[in-house]
VOPAGU-2260 file (C-alpha; in pm, 1 decimal, decimal comma):
REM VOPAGU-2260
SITE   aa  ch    i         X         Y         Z
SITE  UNK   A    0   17506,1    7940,1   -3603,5
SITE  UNK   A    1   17414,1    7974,8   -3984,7
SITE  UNK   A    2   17369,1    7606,4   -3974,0
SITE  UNK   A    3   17131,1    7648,6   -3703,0
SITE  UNK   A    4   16921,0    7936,0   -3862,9
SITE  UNK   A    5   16907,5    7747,5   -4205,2
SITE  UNK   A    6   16765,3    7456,6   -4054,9
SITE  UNK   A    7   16501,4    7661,2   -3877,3
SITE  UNK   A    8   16393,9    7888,5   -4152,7
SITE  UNK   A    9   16365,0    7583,5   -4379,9
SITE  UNK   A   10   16173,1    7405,7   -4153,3
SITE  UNK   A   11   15904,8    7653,3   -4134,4
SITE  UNK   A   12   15882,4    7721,2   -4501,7
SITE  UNK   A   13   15792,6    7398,3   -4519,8
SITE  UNK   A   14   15546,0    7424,4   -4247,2
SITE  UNK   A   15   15409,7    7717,2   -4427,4
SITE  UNK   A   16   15404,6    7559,6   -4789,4
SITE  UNK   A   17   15182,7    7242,7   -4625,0
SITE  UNK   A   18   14957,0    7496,9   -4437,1
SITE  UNK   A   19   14836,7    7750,8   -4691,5
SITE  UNK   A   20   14508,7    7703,9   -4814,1
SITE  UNK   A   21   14412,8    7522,7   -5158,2
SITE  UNK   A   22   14275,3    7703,0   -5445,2
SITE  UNK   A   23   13876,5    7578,0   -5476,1
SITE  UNK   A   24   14001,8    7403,1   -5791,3
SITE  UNK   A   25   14176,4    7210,2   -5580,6
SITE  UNK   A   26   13850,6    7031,2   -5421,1
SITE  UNK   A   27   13688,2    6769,4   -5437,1
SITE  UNK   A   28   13309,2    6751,4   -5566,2
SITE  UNK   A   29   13242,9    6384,0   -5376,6
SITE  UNK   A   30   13156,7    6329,0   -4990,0
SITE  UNK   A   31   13520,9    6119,1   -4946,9
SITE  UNK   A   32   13878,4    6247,1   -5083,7
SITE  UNK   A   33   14062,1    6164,6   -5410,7
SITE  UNK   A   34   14208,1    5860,2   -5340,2
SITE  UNK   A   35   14518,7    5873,7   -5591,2
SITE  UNK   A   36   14576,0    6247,0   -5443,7
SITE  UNK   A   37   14561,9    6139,7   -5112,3
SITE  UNK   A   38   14760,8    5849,2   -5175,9
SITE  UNK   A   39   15070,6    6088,2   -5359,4
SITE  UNK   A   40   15033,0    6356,5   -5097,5
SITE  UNK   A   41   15092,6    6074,2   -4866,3
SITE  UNK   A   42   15410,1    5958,3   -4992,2
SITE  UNK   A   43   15520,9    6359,3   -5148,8
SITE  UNK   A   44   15482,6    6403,9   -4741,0
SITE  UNK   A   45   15638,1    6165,4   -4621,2
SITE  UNK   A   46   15985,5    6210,7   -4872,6
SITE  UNK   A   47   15960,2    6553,1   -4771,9
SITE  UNK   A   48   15958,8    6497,4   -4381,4
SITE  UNK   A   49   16224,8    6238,2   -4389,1
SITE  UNK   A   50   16400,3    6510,3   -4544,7
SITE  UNK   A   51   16326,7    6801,6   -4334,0
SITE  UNK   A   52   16329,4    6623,6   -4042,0
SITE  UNK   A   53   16645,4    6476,9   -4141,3
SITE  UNK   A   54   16801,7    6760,9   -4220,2
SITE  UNK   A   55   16648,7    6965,6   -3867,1
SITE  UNK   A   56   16759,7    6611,9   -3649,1
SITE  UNK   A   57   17105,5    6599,7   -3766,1
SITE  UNK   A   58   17155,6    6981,0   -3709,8
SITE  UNK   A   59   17047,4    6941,9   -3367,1
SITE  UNK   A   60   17266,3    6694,8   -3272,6
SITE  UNK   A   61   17547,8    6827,8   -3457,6
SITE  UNK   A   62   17486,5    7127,9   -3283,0
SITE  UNK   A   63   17510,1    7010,0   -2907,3
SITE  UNK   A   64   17781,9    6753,0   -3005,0
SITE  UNK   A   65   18150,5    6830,7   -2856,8
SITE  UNK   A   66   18405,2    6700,8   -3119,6
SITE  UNK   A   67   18694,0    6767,9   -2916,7
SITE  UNK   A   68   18916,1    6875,7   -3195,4
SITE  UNK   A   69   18859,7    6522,8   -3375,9
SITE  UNK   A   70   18542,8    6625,4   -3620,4
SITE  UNK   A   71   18505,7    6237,9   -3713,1
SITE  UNK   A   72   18373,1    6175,5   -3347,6
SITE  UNK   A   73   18034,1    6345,6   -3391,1
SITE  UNK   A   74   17922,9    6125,2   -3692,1
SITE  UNK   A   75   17774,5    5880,0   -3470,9
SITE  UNK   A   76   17513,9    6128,5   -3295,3
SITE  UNK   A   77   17485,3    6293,3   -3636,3
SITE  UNK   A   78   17354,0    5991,6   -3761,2
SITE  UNK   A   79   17115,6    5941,1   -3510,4
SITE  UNK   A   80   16977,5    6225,5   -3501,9
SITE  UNK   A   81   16906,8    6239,7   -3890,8
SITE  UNK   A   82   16739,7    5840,2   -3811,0
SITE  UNK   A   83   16521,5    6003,4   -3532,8
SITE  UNK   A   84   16456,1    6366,6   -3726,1
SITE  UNK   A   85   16377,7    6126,4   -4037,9
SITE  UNK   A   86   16143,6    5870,2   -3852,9
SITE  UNK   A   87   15953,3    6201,7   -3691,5
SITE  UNK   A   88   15972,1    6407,0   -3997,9
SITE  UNK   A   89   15773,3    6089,8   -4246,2
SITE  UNK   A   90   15485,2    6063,2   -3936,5
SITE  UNK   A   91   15411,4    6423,6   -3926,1
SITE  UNK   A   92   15469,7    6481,0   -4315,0
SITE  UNK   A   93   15263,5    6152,2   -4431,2
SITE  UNK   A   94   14943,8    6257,9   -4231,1
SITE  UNK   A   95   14972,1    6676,2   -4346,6
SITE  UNK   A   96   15072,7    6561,3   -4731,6
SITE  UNK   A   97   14751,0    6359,1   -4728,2
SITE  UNK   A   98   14489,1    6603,3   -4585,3
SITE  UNK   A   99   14695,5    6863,7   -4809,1
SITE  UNK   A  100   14638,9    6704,9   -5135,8
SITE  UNK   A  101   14296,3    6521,0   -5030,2
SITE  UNK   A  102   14139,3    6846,5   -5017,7
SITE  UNK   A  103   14109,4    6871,5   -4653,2
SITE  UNK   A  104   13846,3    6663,3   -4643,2
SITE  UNK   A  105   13950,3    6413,2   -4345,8
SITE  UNK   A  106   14005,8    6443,5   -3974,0
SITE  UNK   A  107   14382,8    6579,9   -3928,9
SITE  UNK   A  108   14393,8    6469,6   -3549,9
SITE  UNK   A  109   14299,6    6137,5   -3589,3
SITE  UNK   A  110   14556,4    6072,7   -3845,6
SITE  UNK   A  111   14840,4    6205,6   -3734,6
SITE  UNK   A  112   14737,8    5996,8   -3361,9
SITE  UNK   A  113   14756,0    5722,9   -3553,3
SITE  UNK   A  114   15104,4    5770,1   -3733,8
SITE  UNK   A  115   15248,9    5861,3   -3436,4
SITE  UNK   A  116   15101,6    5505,3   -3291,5
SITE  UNK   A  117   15273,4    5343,3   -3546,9
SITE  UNK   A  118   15561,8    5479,0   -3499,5
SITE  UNK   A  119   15574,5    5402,0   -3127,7
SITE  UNK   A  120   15493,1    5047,6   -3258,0
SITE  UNK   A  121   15796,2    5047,5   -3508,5
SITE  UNK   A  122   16035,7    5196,8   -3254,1
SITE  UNK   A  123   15977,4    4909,3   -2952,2
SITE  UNK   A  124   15940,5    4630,8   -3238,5
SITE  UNK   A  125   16305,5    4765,3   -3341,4
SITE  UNK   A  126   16420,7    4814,8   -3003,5
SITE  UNK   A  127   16326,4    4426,3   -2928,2
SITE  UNK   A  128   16534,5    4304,1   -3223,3
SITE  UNK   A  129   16851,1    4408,6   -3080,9
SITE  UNK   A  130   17020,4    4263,6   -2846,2
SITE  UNK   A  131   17431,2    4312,1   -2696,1
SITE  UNK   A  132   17393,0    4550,6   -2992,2
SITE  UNK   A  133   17341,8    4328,1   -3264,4
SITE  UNK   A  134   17036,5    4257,7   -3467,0
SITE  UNK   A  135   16893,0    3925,0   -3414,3
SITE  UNK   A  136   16588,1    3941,0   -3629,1
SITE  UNK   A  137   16720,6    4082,6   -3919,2
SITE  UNK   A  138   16403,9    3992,0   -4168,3
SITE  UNK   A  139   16157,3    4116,0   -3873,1
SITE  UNK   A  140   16359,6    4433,5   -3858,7
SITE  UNK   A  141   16357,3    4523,5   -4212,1
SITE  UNK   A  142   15976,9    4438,4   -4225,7
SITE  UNK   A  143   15906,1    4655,0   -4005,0
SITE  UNK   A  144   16089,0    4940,8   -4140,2
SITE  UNK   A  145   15912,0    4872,4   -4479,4
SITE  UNK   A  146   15587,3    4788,4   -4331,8
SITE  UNK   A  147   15534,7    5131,4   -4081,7
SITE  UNK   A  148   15540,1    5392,5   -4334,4
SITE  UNK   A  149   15312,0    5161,9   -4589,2
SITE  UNK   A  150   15074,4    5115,6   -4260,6
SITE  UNK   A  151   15081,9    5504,7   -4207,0
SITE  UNK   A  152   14991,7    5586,6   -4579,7
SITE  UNK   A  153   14692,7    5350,6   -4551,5
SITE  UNK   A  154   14569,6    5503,7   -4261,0
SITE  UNK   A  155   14669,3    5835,2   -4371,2
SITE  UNK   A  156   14468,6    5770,8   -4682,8
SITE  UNK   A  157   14174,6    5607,7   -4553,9
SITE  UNK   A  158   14155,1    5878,9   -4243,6
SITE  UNK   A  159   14090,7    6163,7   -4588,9
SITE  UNK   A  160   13879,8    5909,1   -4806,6
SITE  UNK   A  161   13655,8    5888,7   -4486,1
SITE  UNK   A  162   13649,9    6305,6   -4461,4
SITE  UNK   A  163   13332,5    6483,7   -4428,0
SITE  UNK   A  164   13188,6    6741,2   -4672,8
């Protein structure tokens, strides 16, 4: 139960921290965003979200799982649920940590629409490497893990350096 309410209440301090409003200081003069900022909010977001969403996914299937007495048998739901709470957590986090740090400049919507579509993309692309269990395409697999989050900070990125006034 502790777990649960941990998880929870650091899930919305987060959700807090990325939704309070910036100082002015914080900015920017031109038309577009800060490209470096946006870039680093993108990828402070997305280490963050892995995180929380790691953290929140593995509590939640640790939560519903039934060990039976044997506490080794709920590692593999554990682990998928911190894969899945991960892959969640970096789309929602990259798109917020770049309109956070861009100076909320860009079209939040838009951007996080388009994270999640890359996501969707990375999950079937995975899902079509495997096959009886085993990986296949082991190079296309680990290309696409490395390539989705790179695609979602460019987008991320480009969706603030595009912003309005």
């Amino acid at each position: 139960m502790t777990q649960r309410f941990r998880s929870i209440s650091l899930t919305c301090c987060i959700a807090l921290a990325l939704g309070i409003n910036g100082s002015p200081s914080m900015a920017q003069p031109s038309a577009g965003a800060s490209i470096p900022r946006a870039t680093a909010g993108a990828i402070l977001g997305g280490v963050v979200g892995v995180a929380v969403g790691g953290f929140a996914g593995g509590a939640f299937t640790n939560s519903r799982c039934d060990s039976g007495g044997n506490p080794d048998s709920c590692i593999g739901p554990l682990f998928r649920g911190i894969l899945w709470g991960g892959g969640v957590g970096h789309t929602v986090g990259i798109p917020l940590g770049a309109n956070y740090m861009g100076g909320r400049k860009g079209a939040l919507v838009p951007s996080m629409l388009t994270s999640a579509a890359i996501f969707g993309a990375e999950v079937l692309a995975l899902r079509y490497a495997v096959k009886d269990g085993q990986y296949v395409h082991k190079n296309t697999a680990l290309g696409v893990v490395i390539a989705a989050p790179i695609l979602q900070i460019i987008s991320s990125v480009v969706f603030e350096a595009r912003g309005r006034n």
